[in-house]
N, C-alpha and C positions, 0 to 999 in steps of 0.2 A: 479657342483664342478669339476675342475681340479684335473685328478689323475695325480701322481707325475710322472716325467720319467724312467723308467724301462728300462736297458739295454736287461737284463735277457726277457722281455717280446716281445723285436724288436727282439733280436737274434731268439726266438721262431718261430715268426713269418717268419723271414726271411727263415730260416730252414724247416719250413712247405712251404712257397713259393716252394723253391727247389725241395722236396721229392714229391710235387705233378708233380709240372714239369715232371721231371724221371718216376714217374710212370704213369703217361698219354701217353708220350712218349710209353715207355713199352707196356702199354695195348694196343696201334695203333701199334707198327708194332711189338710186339713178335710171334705174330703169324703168320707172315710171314716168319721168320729165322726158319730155317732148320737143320737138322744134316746130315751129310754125311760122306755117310762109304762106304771108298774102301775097293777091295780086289785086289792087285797085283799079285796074285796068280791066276792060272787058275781053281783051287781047293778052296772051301770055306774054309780056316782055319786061325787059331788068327795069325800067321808068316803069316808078309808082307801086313796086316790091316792097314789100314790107316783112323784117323779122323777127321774134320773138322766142318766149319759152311758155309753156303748159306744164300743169300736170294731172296726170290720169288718174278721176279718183272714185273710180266702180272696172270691175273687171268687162264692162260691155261697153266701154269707148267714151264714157263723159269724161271731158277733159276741160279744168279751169284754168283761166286765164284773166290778164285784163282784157277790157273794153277797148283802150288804146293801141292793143296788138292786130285788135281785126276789125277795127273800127273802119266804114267804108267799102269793107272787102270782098270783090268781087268772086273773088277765089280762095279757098283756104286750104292749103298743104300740109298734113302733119308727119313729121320724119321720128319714127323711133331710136332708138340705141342700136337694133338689131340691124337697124339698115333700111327696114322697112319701111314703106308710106303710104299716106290713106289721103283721099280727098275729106273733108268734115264738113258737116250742116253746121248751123251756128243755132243752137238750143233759145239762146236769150241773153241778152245784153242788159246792161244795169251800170250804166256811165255816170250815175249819183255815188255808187264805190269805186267804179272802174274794174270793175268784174266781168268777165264773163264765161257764157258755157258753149262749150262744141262739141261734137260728137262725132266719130269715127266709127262705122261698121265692123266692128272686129269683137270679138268673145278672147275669155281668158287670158287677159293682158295684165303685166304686173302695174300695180297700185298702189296708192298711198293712204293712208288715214286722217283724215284730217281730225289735230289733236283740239285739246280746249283752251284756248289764249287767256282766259280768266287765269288760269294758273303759271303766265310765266313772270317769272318775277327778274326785275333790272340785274345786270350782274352775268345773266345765263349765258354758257356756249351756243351762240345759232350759228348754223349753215347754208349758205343760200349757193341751190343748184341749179342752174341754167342748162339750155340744150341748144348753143345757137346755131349750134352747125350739124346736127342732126344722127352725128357719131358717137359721140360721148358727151358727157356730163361735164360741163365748167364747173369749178368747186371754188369758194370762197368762205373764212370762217372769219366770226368777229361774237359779240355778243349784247346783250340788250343795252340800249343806252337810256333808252327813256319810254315808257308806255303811256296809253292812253293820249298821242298825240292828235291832232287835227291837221288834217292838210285841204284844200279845196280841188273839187273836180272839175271838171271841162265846164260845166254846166254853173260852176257856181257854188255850188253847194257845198256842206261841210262832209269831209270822211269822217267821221269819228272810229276809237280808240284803234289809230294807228298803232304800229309799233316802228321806233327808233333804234336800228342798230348801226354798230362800227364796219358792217359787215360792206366791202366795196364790191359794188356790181359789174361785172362786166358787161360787154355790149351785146343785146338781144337775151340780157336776162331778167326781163321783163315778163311778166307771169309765172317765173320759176316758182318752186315754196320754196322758206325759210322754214326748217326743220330744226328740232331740238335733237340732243343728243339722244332720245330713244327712238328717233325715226320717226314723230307726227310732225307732221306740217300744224306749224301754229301761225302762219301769214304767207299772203303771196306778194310777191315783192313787185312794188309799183311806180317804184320812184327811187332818182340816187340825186339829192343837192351835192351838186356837184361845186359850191363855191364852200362848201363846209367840211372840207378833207376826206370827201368821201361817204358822209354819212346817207345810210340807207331807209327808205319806209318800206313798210309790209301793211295791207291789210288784213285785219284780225282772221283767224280762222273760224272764229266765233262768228264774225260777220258773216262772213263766206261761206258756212254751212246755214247759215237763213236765207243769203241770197240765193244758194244751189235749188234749197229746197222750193223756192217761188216760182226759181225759173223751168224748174222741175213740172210742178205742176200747170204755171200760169203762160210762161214763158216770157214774164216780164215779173217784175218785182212791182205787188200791190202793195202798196204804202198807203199808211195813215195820209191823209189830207186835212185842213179845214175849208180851204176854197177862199182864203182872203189874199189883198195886199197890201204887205205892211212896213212898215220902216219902222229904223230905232230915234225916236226924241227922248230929249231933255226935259224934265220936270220941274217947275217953279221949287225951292227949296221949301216955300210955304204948304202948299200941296205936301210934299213930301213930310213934311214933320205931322201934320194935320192926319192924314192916316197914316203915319209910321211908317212907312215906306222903305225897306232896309237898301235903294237903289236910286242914284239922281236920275237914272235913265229907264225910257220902259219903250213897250211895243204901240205902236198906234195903228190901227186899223183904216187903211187909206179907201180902201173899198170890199166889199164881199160878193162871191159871185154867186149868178143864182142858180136855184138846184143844189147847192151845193152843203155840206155840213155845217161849215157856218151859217148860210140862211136859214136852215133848218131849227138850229139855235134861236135864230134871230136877234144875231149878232148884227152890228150897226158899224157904218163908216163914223170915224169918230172913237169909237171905245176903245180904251186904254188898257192893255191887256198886263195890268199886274204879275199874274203867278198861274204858272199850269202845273196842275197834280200839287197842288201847294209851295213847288219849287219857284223862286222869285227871278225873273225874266230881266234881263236887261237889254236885250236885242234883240232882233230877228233870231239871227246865230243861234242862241239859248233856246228859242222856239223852236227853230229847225232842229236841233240836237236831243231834244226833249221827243218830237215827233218822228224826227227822219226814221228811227230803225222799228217804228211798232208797224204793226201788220192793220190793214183796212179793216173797221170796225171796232178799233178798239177807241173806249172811252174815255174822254179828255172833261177833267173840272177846270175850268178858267174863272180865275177871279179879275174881274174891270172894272174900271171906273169909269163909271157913265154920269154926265150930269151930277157932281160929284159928292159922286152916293154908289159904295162897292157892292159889287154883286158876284155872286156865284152863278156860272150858265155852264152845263152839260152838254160838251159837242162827243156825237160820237158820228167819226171819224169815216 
């Protein structure tokens, strides 16, 4: 016998679908998220306390975070799920992502994976897990709203390929990951606009395993440089049609330092920096974003207009 169709009975279903998702998720990596308690103070007291989340991601204590959770911090506290706590070193910082690394004395702690952000696509279930009170896991679910955003760090500088989800933060879950439903961490969550219903950033996990790895061995993140500085102008329209120029705006070279890749070049205050790697520049920004995530040493084609007549010059980096 055919029972009849039941809205009421799919939705159930589907609704149980879900809430197991979430909480499998949960039970694999909550106990890996951390709480973390600065103290900015060379004195232990509540003035100039600082809270956040971590998560633990090798079984011998590295634990990522942002920059903004232990930025300053005189003291660093990490409280697990179990109850436990550890005082932490601070590995290396990297406030161009707003990342960073700590470290706790401790062997065979549960961990997470950090998964491949290349692969998440708009649409996905994330979950973003907080630890702020150092007992359990705050949970929140929502899903990708937009990738490959930009947001700016303390410093100025651009993040590149944020990730935008619906997912709403609660307070001190700043450093948690944003986890997909098989349990990797594909972002650590850095940011909630709070005048936009809630909407949340994460920094890529793609990033985050390059900056792990710098801070890992360098204990700061070596970045491509050229050694200039530049601003964005406006290009006579004449100029612009005369070599084709797919951009009214480009980069200008206001001075170059010395010792530096660009002197090395012999690159000049003055030159107009059309396109790097071939890609056509319209700002700073574009420059920065083009540079910011290679690793020192790697080679850069710049096409300029100098005295105006383009040229190709090889800066490496």
């Amino acid at each position: 016998m055919n029972l009849p169709y039941s809205p009421i009975h799919d939705d159930k279903e589907l609704l149980d679908a879900y809430s197991n998702a979430v909480i499998s998720v949960v039970e694999k990596v909550g106990p890996s998220v951390v709480q973390i308690l600065t103290n900015k103070n060379s004195e232990q007291t509540m003035q100039g306390q600082g809270l956040g989340s971590g998560v633990i991601i090798t079984p011998d204590g590295f634990i990522l975070t942002n920059n903004h959770v232990i930025d300053k911090a005189k003291t660093i506290e990490v409280g697990l799920t179990t109850g436990d706590s550890f005082p932490a070193e601070i590995v290396g910082t990297d406030p161009a992502t707003d990342l960073a690394l700590v470290r706790i004395l401790a062997n065979g702690l549960s961990y997470a994976e950090l998964g491949d952000s290349e692969k998440v696509r708009v649409g996905q279930l994330v979950i973003a897990i907080g630890n702020p009170y150092g007992f359990q896991s705050t949970v929140s679910t929502g899903v990708v709203s937009a990738l490959e955003r930009t947001m700016r760090s303390k410093e100025g500088k651009l993040i590149e390929n944020v990730i935008q989800t619906s997912v709403p933060l609660n307070p001190g879950n700043s450093g948690g990951p944003l986890v997909n439903n098989r349990g990797k961490v594909i972002g650590i969550n850095t940011a909630v606009i709070a005048m936009a219903q809630g909407l949340g950033l994460a920094v890529s996990s793609n990033t985050a395993t390059w900056v792990v790895s710098e801070l890992i061995s360098f204990g700061r993140v070596k970045r491509a440089v050229l050694g200039i500085v530049a601003k964005t102008t406006s290009i006579p329209v004449q100029v612009q049609k005369i070599f084709k120029l797919k951009l009214p705006t480009i980069v200008e070279i206001i001075s170059v330092q010395k010792r530096s890749p660009a002197a090395d070049a012999l690159l000049e205050s003055g030159d107009l920096i059309v396109s790097i790697n071939s890609k056509p520049v319209a700002g700073v920004d574009d420059l920065n974003r083009e540079i910011g995530l290679k690793k020192a040493g790697t080679v850069f084609t710049l096409r300029i207009l100098r005295n105006y007549r383009l040229k190709d010059i090889t800066v490496t980096s």
